[in-house]
C-alpha positions as CSV (number, residue, x, y, z in Angstrom):
1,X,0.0,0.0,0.0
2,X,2.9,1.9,0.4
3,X,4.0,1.6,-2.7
4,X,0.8,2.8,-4.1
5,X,0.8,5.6,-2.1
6,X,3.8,7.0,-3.1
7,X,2.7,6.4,-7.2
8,X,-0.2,8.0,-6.3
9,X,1.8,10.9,-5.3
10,X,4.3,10.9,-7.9
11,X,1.6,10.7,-10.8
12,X,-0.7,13.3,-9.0
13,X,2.5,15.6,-9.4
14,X,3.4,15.0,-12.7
15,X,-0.7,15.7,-13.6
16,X,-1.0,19.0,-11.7
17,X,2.2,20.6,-13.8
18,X,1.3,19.7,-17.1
19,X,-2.5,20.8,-16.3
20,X,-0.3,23.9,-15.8
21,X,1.9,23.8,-18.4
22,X,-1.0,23.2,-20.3
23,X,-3.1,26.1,-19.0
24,X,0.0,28.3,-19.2
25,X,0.3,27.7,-22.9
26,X,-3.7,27.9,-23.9
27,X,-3.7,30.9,-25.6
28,X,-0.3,31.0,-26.9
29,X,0.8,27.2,-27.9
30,X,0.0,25.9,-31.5
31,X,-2.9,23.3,-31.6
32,X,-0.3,20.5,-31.8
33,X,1.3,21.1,-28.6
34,X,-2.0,21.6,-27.2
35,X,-3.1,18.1,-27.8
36,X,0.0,16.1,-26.9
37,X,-0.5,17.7,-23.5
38,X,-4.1,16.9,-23.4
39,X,-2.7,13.2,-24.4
40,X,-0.2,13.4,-21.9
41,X,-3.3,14.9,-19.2
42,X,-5.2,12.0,-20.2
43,X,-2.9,9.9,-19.8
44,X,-1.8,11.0,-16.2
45,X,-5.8,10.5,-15.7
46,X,-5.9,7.0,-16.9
47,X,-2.9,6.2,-14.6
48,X,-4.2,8.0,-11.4
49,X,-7.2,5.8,-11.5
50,X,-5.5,2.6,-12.1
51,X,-3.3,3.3,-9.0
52,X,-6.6,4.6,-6.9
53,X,-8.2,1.6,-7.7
54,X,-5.0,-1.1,-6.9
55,X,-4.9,1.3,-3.2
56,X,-8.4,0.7,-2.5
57,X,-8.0,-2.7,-3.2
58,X,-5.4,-3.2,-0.9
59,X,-7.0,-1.2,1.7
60,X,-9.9,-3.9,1.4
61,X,-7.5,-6.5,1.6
62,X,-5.8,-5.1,4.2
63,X,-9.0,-5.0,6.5
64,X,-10.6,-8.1,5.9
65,X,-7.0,-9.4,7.0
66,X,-7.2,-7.6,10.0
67,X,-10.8,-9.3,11.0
């Protein structure tokens, strides 16, 4: 769970500065480099709720273990 935690905060960086990078760049960045960091945004997305879903897992795990 550990683990998890620490991907979730890793991934949850990584999304928060391109959703600034891309917010930075909205009115000035060609359409091009819009989209590959609304790919990338997406992506981050996709990747947050894989790991949110493997933590709660665990967490669910974790207490029926504990009884």
């Amino acid at each position: 769970m550990k683990d998890a935690d620490k991907e979730l905060t890793r991934l949850t960086r990584q999304r928060n500065r391109v959703e600034q990078e891309l917010a930075d760049k909205a009115g000035t960045a060609d359409h091009t480099e819009l989209r590959a960091l609304g790919d990338r945004l997406a992506e981050l997305d996709a990747a947050v709720d894989r790991v949110e879903e493997q933590w709660l897992a665990l967490a669910e795990e974790a207490e029926v273990a504990k009884g």
